[in-house]
C-alpha positions in Angstrom: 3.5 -6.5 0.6 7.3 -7.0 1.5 7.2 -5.6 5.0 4.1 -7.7 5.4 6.2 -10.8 4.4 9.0 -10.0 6.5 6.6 -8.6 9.9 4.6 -11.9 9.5 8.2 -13.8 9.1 9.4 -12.2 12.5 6.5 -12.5 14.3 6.7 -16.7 13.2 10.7 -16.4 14.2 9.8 -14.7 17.7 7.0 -17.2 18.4 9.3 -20.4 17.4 12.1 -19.3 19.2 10.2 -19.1 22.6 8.6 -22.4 22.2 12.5 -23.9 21.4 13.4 -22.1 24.6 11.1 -23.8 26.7 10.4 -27.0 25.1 14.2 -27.5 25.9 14.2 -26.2 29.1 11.2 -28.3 30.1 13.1 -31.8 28.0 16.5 -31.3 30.0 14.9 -29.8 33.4 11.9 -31.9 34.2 12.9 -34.1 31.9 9.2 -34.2 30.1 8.9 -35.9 26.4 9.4 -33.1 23.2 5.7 -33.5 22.8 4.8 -32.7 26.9 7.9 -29.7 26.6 6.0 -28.5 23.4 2.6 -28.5 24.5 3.9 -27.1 28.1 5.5 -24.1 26.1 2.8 -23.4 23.9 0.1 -23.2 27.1 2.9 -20.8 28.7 3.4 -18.5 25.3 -0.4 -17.7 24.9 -1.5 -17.4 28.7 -3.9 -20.1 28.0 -2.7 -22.0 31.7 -4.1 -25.3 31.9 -2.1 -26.1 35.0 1.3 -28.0 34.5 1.6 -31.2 32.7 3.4 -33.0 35.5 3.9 -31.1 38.9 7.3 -29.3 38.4 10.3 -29.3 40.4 12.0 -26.3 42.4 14.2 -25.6 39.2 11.2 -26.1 37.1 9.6 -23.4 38.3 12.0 -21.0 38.4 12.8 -21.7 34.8 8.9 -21.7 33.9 8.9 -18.0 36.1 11.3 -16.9 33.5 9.9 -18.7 30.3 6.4 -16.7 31.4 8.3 -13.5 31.3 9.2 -14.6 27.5 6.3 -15.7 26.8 4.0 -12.5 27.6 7.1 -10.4 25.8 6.7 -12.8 22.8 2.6 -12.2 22.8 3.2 -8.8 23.5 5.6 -8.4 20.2 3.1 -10.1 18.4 0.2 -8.3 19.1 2.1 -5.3 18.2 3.0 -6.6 15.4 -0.2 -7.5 13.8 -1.3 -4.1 15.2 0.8 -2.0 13.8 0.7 -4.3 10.3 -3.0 -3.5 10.1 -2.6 0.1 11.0 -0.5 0.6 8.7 -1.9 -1.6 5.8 -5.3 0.4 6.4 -3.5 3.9 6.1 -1.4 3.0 2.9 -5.2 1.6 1.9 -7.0 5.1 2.4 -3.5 7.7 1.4 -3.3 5.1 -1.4 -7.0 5.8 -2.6 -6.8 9.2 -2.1 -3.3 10.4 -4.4 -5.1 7.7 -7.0 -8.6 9.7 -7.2 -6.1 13.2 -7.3 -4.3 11.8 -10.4 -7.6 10.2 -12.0 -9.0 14.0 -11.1 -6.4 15.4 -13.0 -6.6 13.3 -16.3 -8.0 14.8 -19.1 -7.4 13.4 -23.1 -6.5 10.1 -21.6 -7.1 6.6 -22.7 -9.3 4.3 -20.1 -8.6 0.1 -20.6 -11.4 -2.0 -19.3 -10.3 -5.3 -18.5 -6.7 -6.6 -17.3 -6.6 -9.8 -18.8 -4.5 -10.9 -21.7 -5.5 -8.6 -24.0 -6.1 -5.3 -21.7 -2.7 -6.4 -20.4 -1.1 -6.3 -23.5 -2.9 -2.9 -24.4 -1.9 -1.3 -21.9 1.8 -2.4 -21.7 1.7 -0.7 -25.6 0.1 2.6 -24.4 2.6 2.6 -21.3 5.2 2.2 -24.0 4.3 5.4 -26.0 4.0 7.7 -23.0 0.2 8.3 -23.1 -2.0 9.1 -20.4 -4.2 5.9 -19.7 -6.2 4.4 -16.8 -7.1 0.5 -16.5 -10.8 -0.1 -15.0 -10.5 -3.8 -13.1 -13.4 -5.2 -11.3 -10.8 -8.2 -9.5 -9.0 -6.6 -6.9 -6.0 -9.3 -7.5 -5.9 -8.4 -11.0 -6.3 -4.5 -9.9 -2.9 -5.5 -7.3 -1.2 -6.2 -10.4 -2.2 -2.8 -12.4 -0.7 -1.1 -9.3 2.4 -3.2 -9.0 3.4 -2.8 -12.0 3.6 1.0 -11.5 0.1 1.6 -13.7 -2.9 3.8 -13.1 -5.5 1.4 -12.0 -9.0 1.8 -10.4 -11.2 -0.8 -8.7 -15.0 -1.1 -10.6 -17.0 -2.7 -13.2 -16.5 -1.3 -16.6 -19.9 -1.8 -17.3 -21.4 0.5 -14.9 -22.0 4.3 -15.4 -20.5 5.3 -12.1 -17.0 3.9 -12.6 -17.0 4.7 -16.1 -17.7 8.8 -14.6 -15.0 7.7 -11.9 -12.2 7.3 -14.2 -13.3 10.7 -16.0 -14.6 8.8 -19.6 -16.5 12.5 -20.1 -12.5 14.0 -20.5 -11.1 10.7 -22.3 -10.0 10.4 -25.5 -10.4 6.6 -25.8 -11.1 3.3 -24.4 -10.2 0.4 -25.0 -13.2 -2.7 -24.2 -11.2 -5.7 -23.1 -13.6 -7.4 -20.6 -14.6 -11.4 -20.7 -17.9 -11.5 -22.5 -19.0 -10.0 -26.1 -21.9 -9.1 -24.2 -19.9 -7.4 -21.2 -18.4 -5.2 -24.1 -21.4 -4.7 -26.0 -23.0 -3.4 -23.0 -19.7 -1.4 -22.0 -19.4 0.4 -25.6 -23.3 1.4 -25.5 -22.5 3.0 -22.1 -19.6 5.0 -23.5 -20.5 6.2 -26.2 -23.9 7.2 -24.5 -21.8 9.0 -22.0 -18.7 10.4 -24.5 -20.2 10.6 -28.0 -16.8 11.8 -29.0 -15.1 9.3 -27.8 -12.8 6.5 -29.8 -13.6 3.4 -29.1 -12.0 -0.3 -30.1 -13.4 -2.9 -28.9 -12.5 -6.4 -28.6 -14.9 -9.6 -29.7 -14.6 -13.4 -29.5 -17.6 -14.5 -31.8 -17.7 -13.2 -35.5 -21.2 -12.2 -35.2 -21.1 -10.2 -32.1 -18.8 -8.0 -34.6 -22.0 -6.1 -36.4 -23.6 -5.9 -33.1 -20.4 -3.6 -31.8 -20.1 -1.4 -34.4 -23.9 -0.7 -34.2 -23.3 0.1 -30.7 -20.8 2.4 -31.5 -17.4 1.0 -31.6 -15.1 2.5 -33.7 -12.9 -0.3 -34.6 -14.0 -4.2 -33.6 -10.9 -6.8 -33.3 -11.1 -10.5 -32.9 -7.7 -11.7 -31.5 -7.5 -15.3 -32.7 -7.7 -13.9 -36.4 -5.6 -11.5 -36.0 -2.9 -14.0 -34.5 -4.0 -16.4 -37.3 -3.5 -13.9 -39.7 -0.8 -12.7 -38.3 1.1 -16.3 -38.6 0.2 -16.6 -41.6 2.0 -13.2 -43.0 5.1 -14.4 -41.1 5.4 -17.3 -42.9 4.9 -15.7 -46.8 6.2 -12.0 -45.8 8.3 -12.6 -43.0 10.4 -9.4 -44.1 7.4 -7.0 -44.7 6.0 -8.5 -40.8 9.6 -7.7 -39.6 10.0 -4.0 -40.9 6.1 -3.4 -39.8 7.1 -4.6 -36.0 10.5 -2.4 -36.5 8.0 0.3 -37.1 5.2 -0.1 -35.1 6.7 -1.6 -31.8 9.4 0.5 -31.1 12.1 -1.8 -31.4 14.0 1.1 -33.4 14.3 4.7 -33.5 12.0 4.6 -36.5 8.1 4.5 -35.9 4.9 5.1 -37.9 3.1 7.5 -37.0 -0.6 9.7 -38.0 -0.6 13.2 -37.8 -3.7 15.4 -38.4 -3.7 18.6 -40.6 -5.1 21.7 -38.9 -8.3 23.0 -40.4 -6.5 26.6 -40.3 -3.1 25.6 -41.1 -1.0 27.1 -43.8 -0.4 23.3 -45.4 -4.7 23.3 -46.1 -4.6 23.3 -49.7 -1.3 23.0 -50.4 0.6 20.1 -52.1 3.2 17.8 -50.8 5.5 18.6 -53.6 5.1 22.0 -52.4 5.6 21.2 -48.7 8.8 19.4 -49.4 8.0 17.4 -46.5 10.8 14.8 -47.5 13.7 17.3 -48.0 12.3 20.0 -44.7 11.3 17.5 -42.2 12.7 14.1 -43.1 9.6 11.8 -43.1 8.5 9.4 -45.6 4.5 9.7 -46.4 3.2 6.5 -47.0 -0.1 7.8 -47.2 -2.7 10.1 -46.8 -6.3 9.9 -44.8 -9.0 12.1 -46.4 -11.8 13.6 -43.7 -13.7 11.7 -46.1 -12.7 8.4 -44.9 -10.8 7.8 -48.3 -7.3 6.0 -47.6 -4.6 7.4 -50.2 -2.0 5.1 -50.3 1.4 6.3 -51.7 0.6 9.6 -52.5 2.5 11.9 -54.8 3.8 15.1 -55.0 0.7 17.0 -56.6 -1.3 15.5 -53.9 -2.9 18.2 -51.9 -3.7 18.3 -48.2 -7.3 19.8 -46.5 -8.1 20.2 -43.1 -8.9 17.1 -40.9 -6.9 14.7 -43.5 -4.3 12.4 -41.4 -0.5 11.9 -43.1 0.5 8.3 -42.4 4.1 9.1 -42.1 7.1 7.3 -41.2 10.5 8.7 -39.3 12.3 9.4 -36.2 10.5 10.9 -33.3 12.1 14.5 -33.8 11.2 14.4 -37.0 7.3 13.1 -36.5 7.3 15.9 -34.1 8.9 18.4 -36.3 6.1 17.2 -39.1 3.3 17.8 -36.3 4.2 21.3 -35.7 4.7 22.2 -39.6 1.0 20.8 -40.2 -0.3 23.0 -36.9 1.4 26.1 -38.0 -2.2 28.6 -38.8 -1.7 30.9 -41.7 
């Protein structure tokens, strides 16, 4: 978009300077008004040839048979200019199309954001954040300019149709992310996905409280409504502004320290074994702040005689390392 800025700025110089040229060749020569020298010019730049606005002089016309040689090299230049702009434009278009569809080919476990407003904007900033793989699904092809400019993974379609679902591989993705305008845009979006990836997670965003049910039918995993949360949210800053400043320490990166879920393996040597007898503090370094059952159950603050079984999540809190130490100790088959 720069060297279209800066081709359609020398292409306005080229042209301005040639009409300077001859309007003031045409002022001091034939001595013609600056609106007669302008209009005179402009005639001679673009080959239109009216015929001369007042009969010119010997010197006239040898300064005009000059000015036309300008002029046709100044329409010349532009024409290749915009030529060459279009070319080019139309090339980066279709090589631009084709690396995107090779990288969308090759996603697999990825996370897909409908929507690029607000919200899909801020969800995918986040994801960008934490290094996943992800894909944003934008029907506006200003707001899709944006995905792209920003350096994102971006493809042109509406979220609520099969085919560009399929197009940005939601059969290989992980999860999704429904961000579009409407409750009913998203309602219509999560049917489609989870029709098409039963396995797939799913959060969903909603503006009216009782379009919530109506997600989760549809098969949303988690259903969020914004304004609460922010009211929320405000609220919590205000009585706990401590707790809300160690959770966005944790959560949002702005330290070394993050929170983190990691699943146990259904063959791995922890299954059945307690976290006294892991020594997960003292070996890896994390803090557990609580456990996850298969079950759905939420065990906050577990302790030490607490015992772990395949497909529970540890909600655990530490430095990347040692998150990552923690996920290969929980892999580890017997």
């Amino acid at each position: 978009m720069e060297i279209l800025w800066r081709r359609l700025l020398l292409l306005f110089a080229a042209v301005a300077t040639a009409v300077t040229i001859g309007t003031t060749g045409f002022v001091l020569i034939e001595k013609y008004t600056l609106l007669e020298g302008i209009y005179m010019s402009l005639m001679t730049v673009t080959t239109v040839g009216y015929g001369e606005v007042v009969p010119l002089s010997t010197n006239g016309r040898i300064f005009n048979s000059f000015f036309m040689l300008i002029g046709v090299s100044t329409l010349f230049l532009s024409i290749g200019i915009v030529t060459q702009t279009v070319i080019e434009l139309e090339f980066n278009k279709f090589f631009s199309s084709r690396r995107t569809k090779r990288m969308i080919d090759k996603l697999k476990d990825h996370y897909i954001v409908c929507g690029y407003g607000r919200v899909g904007r801020n969800a995918a900033q986040e994801l960008h954040r934490t290094g996943v793989p992800f894909i944003v699904l934008e029907r506006n092809e200003e707001k899709l300019d944006v995905v792209m400019n920003a350096g994102l993974l971006g493809a042109l379609g509406d979220a609520t149709h099969d085919a560009s679902l399929r197009g940005v591989g939601i059969d290989k993705a992980r999860g999704l992310i429904a961000a579009l305008a409407t409750d009913a845009d998203n309602l219509f979006l999560v049917l489609s996905a989870r029709t098409l990836n039963p396995g797939i997670r799913i959060s969903a965003r909603v503006l009216e409280e009782e379009s919530e049910s109506k997600l989760r039918r549809a098969g949303a995993d988690t259903v969020l409504a914004p304004y609460n949360i922010t009211g929320a949210r405000l609220a919590q800053a205000i009585l706990r502004p401590h707790v809300v400043q160690f959770l966005d320490f944790a959560t949002i990166g702005l330290t070394d320290i993050e929170i983190e879920q990691v699943r146990v393996g259904e063959k791995s040597a922890s299954v059945q074994r307690s976290l006294g007898d892991l020594q997960i503090r003292r070996e890896v370094g994390v803090i557990v702040l609580g456990i996850r059952r298969s079950s759905g159950e939420m065990v906050f603050n577990p302790d030490a005689a607490a015992t772990l079984n395949g497909g529970d999540y540890l909600i655990a809190m530490g430095r990347s390392d040692q998150l990552q130490r923690l996920e290969r100790l929980l892999e580890v088959e017997c």
